[in-house]
Backbone as CSV, one residue per row, in Angstrom:
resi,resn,N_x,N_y,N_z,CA_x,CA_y,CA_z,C_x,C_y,C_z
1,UNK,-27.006,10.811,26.384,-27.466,9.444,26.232,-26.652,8.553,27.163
2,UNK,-27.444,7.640,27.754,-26.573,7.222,28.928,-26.829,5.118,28.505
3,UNK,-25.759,4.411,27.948,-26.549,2.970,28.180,-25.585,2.133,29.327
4,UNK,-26.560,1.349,29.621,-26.147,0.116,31.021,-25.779,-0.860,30.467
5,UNK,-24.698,-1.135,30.428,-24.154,-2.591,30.124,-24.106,-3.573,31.170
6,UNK,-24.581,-5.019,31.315,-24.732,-5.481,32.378,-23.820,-7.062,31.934
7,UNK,-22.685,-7.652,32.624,-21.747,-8.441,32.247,-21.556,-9.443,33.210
8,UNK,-21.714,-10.716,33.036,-21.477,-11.743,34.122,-19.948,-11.850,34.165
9,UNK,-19.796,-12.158,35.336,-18.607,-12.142,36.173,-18.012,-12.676,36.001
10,UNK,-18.803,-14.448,35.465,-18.350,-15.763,35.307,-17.654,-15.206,33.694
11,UNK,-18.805,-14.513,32.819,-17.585,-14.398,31.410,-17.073,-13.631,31.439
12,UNK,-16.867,-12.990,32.273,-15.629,-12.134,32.280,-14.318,-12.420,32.469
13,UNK,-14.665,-13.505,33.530,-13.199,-14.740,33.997,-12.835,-15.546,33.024
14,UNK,-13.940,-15.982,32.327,-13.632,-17.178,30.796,-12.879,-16.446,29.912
15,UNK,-13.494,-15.226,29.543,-12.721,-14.517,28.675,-11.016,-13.904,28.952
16,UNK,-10.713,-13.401,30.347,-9.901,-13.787,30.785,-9.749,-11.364,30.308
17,UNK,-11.468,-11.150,30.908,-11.542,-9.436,30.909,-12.273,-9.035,29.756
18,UNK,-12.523,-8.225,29.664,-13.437,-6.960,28.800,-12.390,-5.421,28.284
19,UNK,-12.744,-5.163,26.633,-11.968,-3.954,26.540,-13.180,-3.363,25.953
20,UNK,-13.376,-2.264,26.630,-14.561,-1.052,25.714,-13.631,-0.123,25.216
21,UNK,-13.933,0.120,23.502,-13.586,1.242,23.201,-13.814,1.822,21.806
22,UNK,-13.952,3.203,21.808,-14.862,3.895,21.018,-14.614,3.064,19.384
23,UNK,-16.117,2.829,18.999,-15.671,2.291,17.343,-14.649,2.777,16.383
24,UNK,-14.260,4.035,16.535,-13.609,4.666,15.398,-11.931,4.051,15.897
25,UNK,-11.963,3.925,16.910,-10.690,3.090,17.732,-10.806,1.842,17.349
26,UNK,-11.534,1.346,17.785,-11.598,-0.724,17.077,-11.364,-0.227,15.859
27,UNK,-11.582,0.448,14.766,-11.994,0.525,13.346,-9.725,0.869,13.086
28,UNK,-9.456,1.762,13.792,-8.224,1.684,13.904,-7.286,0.905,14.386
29,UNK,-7.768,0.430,14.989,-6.391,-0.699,15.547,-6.886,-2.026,14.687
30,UNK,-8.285,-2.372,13.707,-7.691,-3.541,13.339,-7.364,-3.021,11.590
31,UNK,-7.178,-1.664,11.387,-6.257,-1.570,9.819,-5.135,-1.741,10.481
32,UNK,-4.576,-1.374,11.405,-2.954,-1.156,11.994,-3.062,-2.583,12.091
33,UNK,-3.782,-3.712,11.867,-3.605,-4.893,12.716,-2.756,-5.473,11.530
34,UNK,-1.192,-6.335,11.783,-0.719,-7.326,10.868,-1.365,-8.747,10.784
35,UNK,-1.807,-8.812,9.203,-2.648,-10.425,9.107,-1.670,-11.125,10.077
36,UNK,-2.408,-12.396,10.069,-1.546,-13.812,10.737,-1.881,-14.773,9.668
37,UNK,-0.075,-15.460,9.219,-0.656,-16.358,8.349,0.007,-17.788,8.795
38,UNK,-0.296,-18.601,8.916,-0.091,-19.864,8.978,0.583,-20.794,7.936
39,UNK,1.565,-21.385,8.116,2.666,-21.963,6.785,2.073,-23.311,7.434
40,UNK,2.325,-24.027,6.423,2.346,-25.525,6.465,3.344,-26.428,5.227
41,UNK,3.420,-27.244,6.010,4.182,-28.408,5.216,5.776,-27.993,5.278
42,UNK,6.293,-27.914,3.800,7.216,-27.578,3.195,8.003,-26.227,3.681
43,UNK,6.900,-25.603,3.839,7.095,-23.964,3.529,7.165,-23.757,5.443
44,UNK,6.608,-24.506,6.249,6.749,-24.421,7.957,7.797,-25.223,8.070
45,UNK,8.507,-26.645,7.621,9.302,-26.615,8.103,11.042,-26.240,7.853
46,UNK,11.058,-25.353,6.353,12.221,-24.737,5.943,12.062,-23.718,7.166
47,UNK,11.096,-22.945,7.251,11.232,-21.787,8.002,11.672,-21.900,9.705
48,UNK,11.071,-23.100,10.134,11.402,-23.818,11.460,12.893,-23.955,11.337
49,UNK,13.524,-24.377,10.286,14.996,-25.011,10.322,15.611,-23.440,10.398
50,UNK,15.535,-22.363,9.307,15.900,-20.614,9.625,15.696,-20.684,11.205
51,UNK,14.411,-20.813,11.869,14.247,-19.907,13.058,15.554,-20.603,13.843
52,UNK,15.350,-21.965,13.955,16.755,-22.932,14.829,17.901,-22.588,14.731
53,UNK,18.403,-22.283,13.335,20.037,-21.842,12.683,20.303,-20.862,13.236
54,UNK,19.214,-19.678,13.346,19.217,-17.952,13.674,20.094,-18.112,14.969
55,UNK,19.250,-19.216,15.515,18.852,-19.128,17.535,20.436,-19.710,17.732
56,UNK,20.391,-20.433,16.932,21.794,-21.782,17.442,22.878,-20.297,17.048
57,UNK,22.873,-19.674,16.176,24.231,-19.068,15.550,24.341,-17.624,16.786
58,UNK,22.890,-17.377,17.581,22.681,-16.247,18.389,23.644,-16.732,19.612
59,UNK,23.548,-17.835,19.885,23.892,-18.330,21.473,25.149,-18.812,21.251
60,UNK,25.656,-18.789,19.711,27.326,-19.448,19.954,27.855,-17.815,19.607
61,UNK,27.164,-16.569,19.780,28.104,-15.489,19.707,28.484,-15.241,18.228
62,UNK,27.990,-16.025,16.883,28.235,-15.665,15.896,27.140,-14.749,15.051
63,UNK,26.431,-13.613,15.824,25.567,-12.709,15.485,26.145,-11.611,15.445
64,UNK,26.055,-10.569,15.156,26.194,-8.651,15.412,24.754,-8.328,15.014
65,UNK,25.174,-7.097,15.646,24.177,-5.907,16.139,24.612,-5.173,14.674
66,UNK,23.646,-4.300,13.720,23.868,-3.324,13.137,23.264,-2.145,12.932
67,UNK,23.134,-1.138,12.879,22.138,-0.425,12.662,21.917,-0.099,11.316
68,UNK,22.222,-0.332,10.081,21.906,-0.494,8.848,22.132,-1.842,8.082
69,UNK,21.733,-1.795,6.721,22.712,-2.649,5.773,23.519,-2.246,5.582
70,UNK,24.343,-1.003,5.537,25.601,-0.656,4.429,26.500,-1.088,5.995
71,UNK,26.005,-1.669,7.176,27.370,-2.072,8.265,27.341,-3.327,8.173
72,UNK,26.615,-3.894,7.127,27.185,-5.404,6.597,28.572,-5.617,5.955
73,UNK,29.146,-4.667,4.979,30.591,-5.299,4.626,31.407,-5.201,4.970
């Protein structure tokens, strides 16, 4: 079985490309897919103030590297 797919050029550029691939593949990569969830208010900007503290405490050198929890104490 042979089908012709025929694709303008122009949406191909809007879209910014084309991915073909077998359904049982799409059907897999979107269970593997992690939701996206969106915070608001309260709950976006405690988490905004974490991401800043993380970043600020990364760049003054007060971070480590660990490879477990038990190289926390």
């Amino acid at each position: 079985m042979s089908t012709t797919i025929t694709l303008s050029q122009k949406t191909v550029r809007q879209q910014k490309g084309v991915v073909v691939l077998p359904v049982e593949e799409y059907q897999r990569l979107l269970a593997a897919a992690v939701p996206t969830h969106y915070l608001t208010g309260k709950a976006a900007t405690k988490l905004d103030k974490l991401v800043a503290d993380g970043l600020r405490e990364y760049r003054e050198g007060k971070t480590r590297v660990i490879k477990s929890l038990a190289d926390l104490d």
